[in-house]
Backbone as XML, in Angstrom:
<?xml version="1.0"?>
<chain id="A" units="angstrom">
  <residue number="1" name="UNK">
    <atom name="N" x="-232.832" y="-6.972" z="-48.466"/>
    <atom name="CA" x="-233.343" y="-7.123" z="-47.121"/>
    <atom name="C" x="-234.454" y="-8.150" z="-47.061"/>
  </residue>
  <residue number="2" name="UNK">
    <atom name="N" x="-234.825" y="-8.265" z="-48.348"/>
    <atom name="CA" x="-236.213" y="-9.045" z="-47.989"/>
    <atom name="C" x="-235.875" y="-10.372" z="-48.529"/>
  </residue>
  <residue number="3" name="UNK">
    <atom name="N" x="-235.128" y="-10.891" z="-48.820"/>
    <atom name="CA" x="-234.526" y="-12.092" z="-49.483"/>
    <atom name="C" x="-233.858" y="-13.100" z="-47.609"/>
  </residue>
  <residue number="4" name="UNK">
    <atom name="N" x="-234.636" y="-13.734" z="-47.410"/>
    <atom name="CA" x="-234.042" y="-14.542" z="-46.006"/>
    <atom name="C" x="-233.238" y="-15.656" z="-46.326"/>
  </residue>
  <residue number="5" name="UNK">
    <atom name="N" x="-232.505" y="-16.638" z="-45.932"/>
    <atom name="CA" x="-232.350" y="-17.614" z="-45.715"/>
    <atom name="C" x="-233.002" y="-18.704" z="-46.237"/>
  </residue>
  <residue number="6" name="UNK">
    <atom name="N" x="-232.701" y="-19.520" z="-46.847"/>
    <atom name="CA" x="-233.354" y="-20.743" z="-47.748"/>
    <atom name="C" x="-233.787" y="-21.302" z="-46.299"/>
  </residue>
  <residue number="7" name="UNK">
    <atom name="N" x="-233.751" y="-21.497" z="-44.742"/>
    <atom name="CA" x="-234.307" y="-21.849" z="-44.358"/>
    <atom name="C" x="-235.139" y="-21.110" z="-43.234"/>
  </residue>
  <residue number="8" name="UNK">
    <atom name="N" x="-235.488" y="-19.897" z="-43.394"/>
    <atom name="CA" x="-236.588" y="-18.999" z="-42.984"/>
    <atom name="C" x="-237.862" y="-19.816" z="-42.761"/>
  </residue>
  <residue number="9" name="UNK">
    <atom name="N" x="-237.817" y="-19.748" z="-41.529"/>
    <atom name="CA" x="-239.518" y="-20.011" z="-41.370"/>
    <atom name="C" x="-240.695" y="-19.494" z="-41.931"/>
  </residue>
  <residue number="10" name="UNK">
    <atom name="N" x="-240.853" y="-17.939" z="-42.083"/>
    <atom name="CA" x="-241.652" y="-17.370" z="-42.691"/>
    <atom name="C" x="-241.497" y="-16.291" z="-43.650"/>
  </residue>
  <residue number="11" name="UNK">
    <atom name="N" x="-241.115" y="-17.061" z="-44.960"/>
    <atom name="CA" x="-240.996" y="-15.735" z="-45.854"/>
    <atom name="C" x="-242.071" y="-15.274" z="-46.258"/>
  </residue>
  <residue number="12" name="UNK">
    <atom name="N" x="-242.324" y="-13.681" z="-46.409"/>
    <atom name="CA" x="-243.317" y="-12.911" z="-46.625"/>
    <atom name="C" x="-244.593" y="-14.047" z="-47.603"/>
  </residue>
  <residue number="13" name="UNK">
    <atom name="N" x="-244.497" y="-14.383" z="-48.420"/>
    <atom name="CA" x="-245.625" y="-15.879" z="-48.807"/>
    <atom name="C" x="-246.100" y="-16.366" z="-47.746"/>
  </residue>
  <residue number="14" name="UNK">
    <atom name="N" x="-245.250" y="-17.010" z="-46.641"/>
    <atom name="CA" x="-245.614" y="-17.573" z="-46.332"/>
    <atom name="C" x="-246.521" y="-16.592" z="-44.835"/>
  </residue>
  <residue number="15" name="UNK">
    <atom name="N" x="-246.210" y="-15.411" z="-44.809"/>
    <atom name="CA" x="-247.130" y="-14.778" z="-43.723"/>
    <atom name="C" x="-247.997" y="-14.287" z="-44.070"/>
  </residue>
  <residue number="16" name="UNK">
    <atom name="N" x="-248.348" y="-14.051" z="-45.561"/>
    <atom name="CA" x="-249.563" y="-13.947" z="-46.339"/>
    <atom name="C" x="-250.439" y="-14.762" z="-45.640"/>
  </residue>
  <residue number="17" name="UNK">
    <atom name="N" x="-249.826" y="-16.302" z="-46.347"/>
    <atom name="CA" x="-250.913" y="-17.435" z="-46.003"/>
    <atom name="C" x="-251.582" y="-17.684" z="-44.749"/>
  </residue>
  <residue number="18" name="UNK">
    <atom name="N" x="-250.128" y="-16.986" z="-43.359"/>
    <atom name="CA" x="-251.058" y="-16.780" z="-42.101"/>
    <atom name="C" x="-251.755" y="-16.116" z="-42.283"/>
  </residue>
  <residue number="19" name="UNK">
    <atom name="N" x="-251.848" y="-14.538" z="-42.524"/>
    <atom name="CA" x="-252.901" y="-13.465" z="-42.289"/>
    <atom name="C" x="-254.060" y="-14.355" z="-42.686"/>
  </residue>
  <residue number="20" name="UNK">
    <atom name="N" x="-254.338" y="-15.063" z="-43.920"/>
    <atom name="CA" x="-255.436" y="-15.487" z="-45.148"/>
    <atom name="C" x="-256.087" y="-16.734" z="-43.838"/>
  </residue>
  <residue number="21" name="UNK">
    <atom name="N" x="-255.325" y="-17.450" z="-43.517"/>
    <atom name="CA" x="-256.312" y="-18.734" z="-43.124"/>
    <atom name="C" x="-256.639" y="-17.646" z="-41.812"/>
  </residue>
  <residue number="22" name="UNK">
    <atom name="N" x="-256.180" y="-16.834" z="-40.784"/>
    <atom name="CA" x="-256.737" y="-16.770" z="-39.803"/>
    <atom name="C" x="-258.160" y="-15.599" z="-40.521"/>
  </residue>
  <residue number="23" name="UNK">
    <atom name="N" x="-257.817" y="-14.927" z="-41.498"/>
    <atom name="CA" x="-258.849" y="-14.018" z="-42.095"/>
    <atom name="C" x="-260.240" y="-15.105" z="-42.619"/>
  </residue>
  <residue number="24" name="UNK">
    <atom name="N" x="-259.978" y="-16.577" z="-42.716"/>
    <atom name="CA" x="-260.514" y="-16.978" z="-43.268"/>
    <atom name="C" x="-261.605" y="-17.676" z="-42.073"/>
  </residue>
  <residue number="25" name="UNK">
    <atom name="N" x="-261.190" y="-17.418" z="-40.884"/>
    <atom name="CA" x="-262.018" y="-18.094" z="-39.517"/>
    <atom name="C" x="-260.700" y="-19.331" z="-38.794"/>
  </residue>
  <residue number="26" name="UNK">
    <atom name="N" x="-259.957" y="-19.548" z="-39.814"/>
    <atom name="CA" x="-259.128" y="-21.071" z="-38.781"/>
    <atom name="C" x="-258.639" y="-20.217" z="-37.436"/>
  </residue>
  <residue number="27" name="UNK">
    <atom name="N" x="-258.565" y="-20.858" z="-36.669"/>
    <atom name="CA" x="-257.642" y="-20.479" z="-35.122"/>
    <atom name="C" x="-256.509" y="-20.129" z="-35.481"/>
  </residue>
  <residue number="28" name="UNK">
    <atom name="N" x="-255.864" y="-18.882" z="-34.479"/>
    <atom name="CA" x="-254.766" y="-18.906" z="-34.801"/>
    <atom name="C" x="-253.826" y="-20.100" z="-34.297"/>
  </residue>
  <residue number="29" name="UNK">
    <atom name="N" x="-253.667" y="-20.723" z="-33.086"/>
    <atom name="CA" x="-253.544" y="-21.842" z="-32.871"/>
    <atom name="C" x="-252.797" y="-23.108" z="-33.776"/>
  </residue>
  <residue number="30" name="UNK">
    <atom name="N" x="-253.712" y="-23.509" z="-34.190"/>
    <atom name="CA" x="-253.962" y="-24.070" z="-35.548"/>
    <atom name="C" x="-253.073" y="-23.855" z="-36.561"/>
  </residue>
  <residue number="31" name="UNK">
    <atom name="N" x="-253.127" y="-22.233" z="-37.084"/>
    <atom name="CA" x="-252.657" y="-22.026" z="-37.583"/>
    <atom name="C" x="-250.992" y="-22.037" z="-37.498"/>
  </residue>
  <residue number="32" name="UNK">
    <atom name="N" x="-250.832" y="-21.383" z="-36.604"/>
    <atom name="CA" x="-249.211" y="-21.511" z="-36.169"/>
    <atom name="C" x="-248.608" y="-22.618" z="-35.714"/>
  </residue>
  <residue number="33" name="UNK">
    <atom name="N" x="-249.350" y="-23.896" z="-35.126"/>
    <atom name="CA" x="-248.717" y="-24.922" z="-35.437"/>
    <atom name="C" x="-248.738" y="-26.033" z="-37.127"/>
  </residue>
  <residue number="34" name="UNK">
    <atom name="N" x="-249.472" y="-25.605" z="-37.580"/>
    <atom name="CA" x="-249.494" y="-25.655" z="-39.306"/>
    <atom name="C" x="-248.074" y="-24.822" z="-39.795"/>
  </residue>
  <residue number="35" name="UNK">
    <atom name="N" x="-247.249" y="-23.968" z="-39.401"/>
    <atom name="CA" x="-246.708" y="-23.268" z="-40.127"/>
    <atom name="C" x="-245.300" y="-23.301" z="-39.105"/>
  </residue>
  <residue number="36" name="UNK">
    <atom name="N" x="-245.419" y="-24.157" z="-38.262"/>
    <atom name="CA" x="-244.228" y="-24.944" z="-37.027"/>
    <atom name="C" x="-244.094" y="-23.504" z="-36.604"/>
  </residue>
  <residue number="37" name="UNK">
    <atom name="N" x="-244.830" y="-22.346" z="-36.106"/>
    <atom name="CA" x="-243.915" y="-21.274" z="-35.450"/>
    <atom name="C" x="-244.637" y="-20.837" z="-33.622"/>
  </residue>
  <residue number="38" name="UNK">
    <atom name="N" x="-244.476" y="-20.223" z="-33.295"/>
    <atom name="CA" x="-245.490" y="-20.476" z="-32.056"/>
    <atom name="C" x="-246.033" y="-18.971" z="-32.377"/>
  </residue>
  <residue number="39" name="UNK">
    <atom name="N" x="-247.543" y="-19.450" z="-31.215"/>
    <atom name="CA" x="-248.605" y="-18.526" z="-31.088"/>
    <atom name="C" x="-247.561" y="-16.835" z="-31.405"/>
  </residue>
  <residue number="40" name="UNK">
    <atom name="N" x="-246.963" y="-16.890" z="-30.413"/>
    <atom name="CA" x="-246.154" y="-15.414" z="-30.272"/>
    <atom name="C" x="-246.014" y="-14.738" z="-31.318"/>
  </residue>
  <residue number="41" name="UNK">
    <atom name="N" x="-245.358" y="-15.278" z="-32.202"/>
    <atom name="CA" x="-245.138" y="-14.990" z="-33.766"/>
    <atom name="C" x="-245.965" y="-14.734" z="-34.616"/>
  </residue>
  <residue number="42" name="UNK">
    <atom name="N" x="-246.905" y="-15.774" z="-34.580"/>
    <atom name="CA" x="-247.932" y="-15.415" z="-35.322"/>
    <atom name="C" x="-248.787" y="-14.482" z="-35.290"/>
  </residue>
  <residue number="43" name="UNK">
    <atom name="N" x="-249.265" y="-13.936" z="-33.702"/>
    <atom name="CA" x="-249.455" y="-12.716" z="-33.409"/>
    <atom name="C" x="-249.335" y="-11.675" z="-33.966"/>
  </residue>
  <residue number="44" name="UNK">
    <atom name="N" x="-247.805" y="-11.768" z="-33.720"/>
    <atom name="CA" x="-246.396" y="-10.518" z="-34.307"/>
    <atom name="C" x="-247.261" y="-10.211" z="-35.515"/>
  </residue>
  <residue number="45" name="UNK">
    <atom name="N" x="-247.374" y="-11.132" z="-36.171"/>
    <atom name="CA" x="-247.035" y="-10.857" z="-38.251"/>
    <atom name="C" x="-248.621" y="-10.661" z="-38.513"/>
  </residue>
  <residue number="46" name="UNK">
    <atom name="N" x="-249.844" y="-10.750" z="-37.418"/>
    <atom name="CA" x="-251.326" y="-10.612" z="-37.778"/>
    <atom name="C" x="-251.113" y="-8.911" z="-37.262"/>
  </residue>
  <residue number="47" name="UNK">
    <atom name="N" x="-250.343" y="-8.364" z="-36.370"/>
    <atom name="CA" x="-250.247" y="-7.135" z="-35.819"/>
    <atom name="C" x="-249.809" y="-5.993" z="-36.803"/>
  </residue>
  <residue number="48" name="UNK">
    <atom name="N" x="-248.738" y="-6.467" z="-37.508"/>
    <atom name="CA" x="-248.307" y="-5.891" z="-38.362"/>
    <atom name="C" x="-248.780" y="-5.842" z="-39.649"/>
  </residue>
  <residue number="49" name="UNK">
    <atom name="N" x="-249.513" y="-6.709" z="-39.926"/>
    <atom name="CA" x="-250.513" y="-6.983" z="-40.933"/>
    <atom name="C" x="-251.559" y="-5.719" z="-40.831"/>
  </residue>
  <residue number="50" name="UNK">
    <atom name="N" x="-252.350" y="-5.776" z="-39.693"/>
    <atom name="CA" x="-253.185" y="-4.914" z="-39.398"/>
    <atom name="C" x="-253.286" y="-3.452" z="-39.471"/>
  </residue>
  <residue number="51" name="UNK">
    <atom name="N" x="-251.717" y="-3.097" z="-38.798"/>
    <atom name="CA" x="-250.445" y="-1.505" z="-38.823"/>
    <atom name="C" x="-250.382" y="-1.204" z="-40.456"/>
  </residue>
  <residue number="52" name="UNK">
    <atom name="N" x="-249.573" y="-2.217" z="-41.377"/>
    <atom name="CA" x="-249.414" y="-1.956" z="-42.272"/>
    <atom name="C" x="-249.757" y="-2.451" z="-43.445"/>
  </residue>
  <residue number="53" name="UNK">
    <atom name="N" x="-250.617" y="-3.186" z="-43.065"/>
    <atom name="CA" x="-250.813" y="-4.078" z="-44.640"/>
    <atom name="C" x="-249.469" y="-5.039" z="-45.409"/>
  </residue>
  <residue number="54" name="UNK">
    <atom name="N" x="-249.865" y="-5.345" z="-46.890"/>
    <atom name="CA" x="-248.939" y="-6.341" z="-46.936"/>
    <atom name="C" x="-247.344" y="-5.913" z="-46.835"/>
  </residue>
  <residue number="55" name="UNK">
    <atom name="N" x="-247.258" y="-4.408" z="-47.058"/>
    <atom name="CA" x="-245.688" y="-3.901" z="-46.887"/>
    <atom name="C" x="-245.595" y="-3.939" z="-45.264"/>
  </residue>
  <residue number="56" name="UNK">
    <atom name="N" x="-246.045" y="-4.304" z="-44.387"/>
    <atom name="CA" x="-245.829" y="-4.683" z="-42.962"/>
    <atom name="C" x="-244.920" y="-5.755" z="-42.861"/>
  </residue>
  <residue number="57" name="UNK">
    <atom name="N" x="-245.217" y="-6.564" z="-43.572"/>
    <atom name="CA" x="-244.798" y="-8.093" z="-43.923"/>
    <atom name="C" x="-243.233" y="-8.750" z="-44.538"/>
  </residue>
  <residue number="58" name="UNK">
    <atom name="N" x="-242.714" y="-7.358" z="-44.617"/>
    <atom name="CA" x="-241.321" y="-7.515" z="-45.112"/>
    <atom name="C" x="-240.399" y="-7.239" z="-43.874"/>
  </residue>
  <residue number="59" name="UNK">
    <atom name="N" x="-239.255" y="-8.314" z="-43.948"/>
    <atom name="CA" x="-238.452" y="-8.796" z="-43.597"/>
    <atom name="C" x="-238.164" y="-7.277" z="-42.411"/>
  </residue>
  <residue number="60" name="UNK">
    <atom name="N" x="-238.194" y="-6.835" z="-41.130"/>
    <atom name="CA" x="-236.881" y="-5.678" z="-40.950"/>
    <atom name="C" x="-235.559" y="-5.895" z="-40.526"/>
  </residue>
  <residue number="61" name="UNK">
    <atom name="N" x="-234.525" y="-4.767" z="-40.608"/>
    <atom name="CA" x="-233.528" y="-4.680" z="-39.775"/>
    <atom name="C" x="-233.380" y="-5.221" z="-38.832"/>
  </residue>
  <residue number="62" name="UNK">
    <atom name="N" x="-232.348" y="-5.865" z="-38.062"/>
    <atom name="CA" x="-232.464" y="-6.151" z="-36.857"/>
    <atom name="C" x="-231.740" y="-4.972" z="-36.010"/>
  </residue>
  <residue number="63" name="UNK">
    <atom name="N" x="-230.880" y="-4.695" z="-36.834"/>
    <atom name="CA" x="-230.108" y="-3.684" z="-36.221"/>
    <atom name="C" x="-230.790" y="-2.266" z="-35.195"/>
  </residue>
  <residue number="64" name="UNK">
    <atom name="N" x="-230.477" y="-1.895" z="-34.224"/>
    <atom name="CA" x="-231.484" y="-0.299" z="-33.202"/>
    <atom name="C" x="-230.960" y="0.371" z="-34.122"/>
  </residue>
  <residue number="65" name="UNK">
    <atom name="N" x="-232.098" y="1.754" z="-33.897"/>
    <atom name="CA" x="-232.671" y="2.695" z="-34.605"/>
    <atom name="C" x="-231.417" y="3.491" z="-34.154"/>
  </residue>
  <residue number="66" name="UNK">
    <atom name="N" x="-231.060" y="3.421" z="-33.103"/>
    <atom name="CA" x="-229.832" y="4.433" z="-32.469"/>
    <atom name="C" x="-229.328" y="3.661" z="-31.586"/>
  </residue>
  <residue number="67" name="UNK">
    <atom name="N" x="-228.275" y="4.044" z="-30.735"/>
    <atom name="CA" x="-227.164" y="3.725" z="-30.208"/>
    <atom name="C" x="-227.242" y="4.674" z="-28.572"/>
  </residue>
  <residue number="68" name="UNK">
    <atom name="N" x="-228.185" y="3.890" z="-27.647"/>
    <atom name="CA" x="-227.595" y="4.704" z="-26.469"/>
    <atom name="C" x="-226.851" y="5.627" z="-25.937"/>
  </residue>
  <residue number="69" name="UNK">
    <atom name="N" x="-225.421" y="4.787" z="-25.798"/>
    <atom name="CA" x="-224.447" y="5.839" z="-25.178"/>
    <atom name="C" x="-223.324" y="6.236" z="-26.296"/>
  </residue>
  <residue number="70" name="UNK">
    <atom name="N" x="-223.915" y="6.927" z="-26.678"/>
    <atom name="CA" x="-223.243" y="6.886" z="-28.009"/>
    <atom name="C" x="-222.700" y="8.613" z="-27.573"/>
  </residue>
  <residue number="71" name="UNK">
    <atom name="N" x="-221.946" y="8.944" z="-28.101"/>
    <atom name="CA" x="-220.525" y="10.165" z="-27.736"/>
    <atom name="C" x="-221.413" y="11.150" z="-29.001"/>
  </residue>
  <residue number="72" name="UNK">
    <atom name="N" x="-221.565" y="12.743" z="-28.166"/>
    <atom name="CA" x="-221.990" y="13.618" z="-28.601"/>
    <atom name="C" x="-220.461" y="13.615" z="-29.972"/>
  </residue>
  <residue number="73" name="UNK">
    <atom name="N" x="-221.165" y="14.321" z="-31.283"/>
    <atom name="CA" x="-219.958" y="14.366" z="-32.407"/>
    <atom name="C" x="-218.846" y="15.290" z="-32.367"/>
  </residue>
  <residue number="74" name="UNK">
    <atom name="N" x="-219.250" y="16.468" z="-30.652"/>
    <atom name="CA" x="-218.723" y="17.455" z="-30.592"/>
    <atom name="C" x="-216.972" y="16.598" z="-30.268"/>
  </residue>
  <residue number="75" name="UNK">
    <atom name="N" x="-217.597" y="15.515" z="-29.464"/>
    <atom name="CA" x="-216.544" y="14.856" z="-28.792"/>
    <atom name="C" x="-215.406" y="13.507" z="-29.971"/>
  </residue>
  <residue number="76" name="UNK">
    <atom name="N" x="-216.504" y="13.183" z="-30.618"/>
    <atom name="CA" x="-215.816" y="12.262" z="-31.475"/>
    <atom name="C" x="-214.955" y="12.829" z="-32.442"/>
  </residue>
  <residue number="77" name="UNK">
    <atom name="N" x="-215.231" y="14.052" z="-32.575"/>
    <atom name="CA" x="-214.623" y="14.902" z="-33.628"/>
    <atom name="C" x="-212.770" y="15.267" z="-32.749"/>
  </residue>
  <residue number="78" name="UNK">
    <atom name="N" x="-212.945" y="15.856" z="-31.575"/>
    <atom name="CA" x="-211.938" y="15.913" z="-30.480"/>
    <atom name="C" x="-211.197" y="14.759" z="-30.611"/>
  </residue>
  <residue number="79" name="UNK">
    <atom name="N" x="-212.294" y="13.446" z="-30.312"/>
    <atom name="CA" x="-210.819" y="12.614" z="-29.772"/>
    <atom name="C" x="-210.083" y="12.229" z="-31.290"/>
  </residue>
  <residue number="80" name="UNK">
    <atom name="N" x="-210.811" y="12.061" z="-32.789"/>
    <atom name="CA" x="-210.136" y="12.317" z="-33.787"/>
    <atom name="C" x="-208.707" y="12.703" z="-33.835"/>
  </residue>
  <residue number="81" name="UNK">
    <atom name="N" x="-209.203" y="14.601" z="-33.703"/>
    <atom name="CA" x="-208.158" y="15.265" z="-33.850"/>
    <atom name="C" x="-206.821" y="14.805" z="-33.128"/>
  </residue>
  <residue number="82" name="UNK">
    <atom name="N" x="-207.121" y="14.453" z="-31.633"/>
    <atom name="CA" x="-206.106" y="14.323" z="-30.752"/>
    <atom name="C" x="-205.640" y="12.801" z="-30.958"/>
  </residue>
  <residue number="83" name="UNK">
    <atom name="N" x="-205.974" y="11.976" z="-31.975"/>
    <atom name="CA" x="-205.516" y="11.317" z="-32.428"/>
    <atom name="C" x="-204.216" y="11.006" z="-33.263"/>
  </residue>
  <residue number="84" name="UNK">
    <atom name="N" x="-205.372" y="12.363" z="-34.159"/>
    <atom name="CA" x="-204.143" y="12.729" z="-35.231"/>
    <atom name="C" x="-202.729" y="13.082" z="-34.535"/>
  </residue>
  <residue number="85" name="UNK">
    <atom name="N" x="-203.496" y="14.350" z="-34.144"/>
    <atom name="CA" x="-201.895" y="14.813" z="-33.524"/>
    <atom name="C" x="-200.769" y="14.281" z="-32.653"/>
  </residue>
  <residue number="86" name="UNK">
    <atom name="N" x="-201.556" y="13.374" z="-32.007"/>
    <atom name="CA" x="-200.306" y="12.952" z="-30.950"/>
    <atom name="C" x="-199.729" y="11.610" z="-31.625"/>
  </residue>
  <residue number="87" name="UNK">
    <atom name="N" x="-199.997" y="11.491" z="-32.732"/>
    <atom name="CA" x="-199.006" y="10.348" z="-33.755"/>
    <atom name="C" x="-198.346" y="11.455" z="-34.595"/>
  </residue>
  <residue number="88" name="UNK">
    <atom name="N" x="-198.051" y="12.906" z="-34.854"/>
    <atom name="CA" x="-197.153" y="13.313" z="-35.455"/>
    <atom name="C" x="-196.346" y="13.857" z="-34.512"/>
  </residue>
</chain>
C-alpha cells in the first residue's frame, strides 16, 4: 500500500520534508510550491501529521469504508439461493 507510483508527487519522504521545512518557520506557501503540489494538499499531509504522527503519512486506501446501498445479507443470501434453484 505504501509503495506509489514512480511518479507520485509525494511519497511519504517526501511529506516528511513538508512537515520539517514548515516545522522549521518556511511558509507553507512556499513550501508547496517547492514541492509543485498546491496549498490544499499540503494542508492535508500537515493535518494528518498533527492526528497521527509519522504513521499518518502513509499512503491510504482509496477505496469507502462501506458501501451505501448495499443489500441487507438476509437478502443476498435469498437472491443466491433463488439463483441456484431456478437453474436446476
Amino acid at each position: 500500500m505504501n509503495s506509489p507510483h514512480h511518479g507520485a508527487r509525494l511519497a511519504v519522504h517526501s511529506r516528511e520534508q513538508i512537515i520539517a521545512r514548515v516545522g522549521a518557520g518556511q511558509r507553507a506557501a512556499e513550501v508547496a510550491s517547492a514541492f509543485g503540489v498546491s496549498l490544499r494538499t499540503l494542508r492535508k499531509w500537515l493535518a494528518r501529521s498533527r492526528a497521527g504522527g509519522r504513521a499518518a503519512l502513509s499512503s491510504r486506501a482509496s477505496a469507502p469504508a462501506g458501501v451505501a446501498g448495499r443489500l441487507p445479507e438476509r437478502l443476498v443470501a435469498l437472491a443466491l439461493y433463488l439463483r441456484r434453484d431456478a437453474g436446476a
